[in-house]
N, C-alpha and C positions, 0 to 999 in steps of 0.2 A: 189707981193709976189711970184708970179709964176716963172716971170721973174731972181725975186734973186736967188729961188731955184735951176733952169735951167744953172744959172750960175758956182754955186758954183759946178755941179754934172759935166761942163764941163768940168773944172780946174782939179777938182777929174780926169778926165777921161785921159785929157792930162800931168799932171804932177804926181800926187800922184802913178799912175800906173808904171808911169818911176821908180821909189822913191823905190816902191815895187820890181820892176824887179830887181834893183840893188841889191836892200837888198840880192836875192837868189841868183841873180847870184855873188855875194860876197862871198858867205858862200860856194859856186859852187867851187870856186878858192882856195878856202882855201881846201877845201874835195879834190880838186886833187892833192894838193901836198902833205896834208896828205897821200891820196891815201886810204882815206876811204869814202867811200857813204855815209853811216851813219852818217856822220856829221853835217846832216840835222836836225836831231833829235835836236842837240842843239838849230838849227836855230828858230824852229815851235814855240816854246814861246816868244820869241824878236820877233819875226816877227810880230803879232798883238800888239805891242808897237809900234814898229816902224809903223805898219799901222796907228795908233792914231796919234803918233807924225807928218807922213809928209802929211795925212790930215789937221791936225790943220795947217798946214804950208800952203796950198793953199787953205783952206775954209774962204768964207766974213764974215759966221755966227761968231757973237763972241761968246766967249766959256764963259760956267755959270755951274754952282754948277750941272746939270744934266750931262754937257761934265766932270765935275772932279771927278764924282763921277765912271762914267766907267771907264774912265783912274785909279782911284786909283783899280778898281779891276781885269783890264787887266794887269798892270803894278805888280801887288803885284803875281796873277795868272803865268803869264811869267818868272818874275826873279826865283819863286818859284822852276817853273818846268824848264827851265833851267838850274840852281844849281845842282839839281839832276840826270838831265837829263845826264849832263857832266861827273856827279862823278859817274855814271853806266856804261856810257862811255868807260873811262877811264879805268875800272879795267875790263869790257868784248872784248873791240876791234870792231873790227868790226861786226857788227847787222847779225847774220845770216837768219835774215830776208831780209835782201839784198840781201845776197849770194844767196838767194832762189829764189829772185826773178831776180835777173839776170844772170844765170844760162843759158836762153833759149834766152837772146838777141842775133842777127845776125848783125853785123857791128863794129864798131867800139863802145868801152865797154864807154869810158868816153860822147859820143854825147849822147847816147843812156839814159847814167845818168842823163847828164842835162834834157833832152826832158822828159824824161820817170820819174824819180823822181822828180827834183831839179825845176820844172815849173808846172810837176802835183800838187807839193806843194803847189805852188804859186795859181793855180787857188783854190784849197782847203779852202786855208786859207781865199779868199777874199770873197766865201763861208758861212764859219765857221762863219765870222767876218760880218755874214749881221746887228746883233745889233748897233754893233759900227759906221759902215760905215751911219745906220742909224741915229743915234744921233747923229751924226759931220753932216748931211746934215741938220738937223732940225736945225731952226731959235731959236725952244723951249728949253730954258737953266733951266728953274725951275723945282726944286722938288716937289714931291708930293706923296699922301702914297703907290701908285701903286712902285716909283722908288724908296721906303724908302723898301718896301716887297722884291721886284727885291734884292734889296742889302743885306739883310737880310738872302735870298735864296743862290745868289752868296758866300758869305762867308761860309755857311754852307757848299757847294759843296766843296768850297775851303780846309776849315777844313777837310771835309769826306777824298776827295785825299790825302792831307798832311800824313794824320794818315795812311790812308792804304801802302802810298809805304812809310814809315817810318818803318811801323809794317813788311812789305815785307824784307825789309835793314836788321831787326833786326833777322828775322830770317833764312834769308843767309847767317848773320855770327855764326846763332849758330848751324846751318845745312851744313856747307861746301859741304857735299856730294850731287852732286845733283839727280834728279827723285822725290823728298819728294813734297808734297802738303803741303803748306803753311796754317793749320787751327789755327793761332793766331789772336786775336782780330775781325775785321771786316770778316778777312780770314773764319773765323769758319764760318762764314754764307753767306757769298757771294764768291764766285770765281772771280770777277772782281770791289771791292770793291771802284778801284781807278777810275776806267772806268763809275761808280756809281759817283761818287764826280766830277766828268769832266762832265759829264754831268746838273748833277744838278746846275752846275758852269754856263753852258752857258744858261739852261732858265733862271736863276738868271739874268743873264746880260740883256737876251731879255725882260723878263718883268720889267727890270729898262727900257729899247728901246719904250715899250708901251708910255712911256709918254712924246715919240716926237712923232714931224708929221710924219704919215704913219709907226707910230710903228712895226704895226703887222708884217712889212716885215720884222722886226731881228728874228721871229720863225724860219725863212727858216735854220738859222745857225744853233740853237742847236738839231731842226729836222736833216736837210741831217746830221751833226754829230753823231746824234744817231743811224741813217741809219747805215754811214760807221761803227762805233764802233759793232753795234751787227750785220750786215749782210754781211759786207766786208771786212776790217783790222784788226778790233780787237779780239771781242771773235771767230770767227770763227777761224782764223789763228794760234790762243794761242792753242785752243779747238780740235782742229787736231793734234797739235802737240804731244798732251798726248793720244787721244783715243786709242793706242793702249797697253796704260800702265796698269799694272794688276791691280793697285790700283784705276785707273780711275773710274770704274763704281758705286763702292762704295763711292766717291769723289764727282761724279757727282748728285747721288742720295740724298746726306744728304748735299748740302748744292744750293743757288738759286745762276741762274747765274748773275744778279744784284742787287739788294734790299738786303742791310745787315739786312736780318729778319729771326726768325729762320721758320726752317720749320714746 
């Protein structure tokens, strides 16, 4: 069994890694003739399909009801946030959160994209994705009420996200002006509602992960995730960008910055 294990993790190492690289360095080629950076953004949720998909293409484990059940919630999870992903996209341009952060590179601007963005991604996601990478190594294909809960959770996360950047969409179009806080639905009680539902999204997946071999290592994902979300990319970066607004403090006060609960 060891042996098989050792196998299938070398395959993973020499080919699905290729599989991976490509994927960003693709989506790399395409942002430079768009001539947007941010077009990564679209990439982050296919990119964990694709990780499933070209696993499954060089793993010996055969795949059973416990490999279908995370692909139906990475794949439902991705296309999801893709779709949206695009159509936010499309109508802002380019992420000036790019612009912010490449602002202070020194050399040449598209090397520095790929290395600096478009590869930091890539380690990120393989990160993010230690559930999945887990259960495509495990031999273990069956369900059980642990990876029945896991799914259970995962959909809820799912749902929670959906609704809050749905609720988000609906009220940038009845707000055109921007500066306004966002308190509809989820909004009234959380400031990062959606960043809430992504999260819960991935212990969701990791405890469907518990019920392969050496489960526990899928926590490492939606742990460092929730790391970067509230200590590095997310709320910090959103959360700076308003502090200096008049309304902010009042904003800040009457609602939590993740658990849509009231105060």
């Amino acid at each position: 069994m060891l042996i098989y294990y050792d196998t299938s993790l070398q395959r993973f190492n020499m080919v699905s890694l290729v599989l991976i690289w490509l994927f960003f360095t693709g989506f790399f080629v395409v942002a430079y003739f768009k001539k947007d950076i941010s077009f990564i953004d679209v990439g982050w949720g296919p990119a964990f399909s694709w990780l499933f998909f070209s696993f499954a293409l060089t793993s010996f484990n055969q795949l059973g009801w416990l490999q279908y059940l995370v692909a139906a919630l990475v794949f439902a999870w991705s296309l999801r946030l893709a779709i949206y992903l695009h159509g936010r996209n499309k109508k802002k341009g380019v992420d000036p959160r790019y612009q912010e952060l490449s602002k202070d590179w020194k050399g040449h601007y598209w090397i520095n994209a790929y290395f600096r963005v478009y590869m930091v991604q890539m380690l990120l996601c393989l990160i993010v994705a230690a559930p999945i990478i887990v259960v495509m190594l495990s031999s273990e294909s069956a369900i059980d009420l642990i990876s029945i809960i896991g799914g259970i959770i995962a959909i809820s996360g799912l749902v929670t996200e959906s609704v809050a950047d749905s609720q988000m969409a609906t009220f940038q179009k009845m707000t055109p002006k921007p500066g306004k806080f966002c308190r509809i639905g989820l909004w009234k009680y959380s400031r990062h509602p959606n960043y809430f539902g992504e999260i819960v999204f991935w212990f969701g997946v990791a405890i469907v992960a518990l019920s392969a071999q050496h489960g526990y290592l899928g926590l490492i994902g939606p742990v460092f995730l929730t790391f970067l979300l509230l200590k590095v990319s997310g709320v910090p970066m959103l959360e700076n960008k308003y502090k200096n607004h008049p309304e902010w403090p009042a904003y800040e006060s009457q609602t939590r910055v993740l658990v849509p609960f009231p105060r």
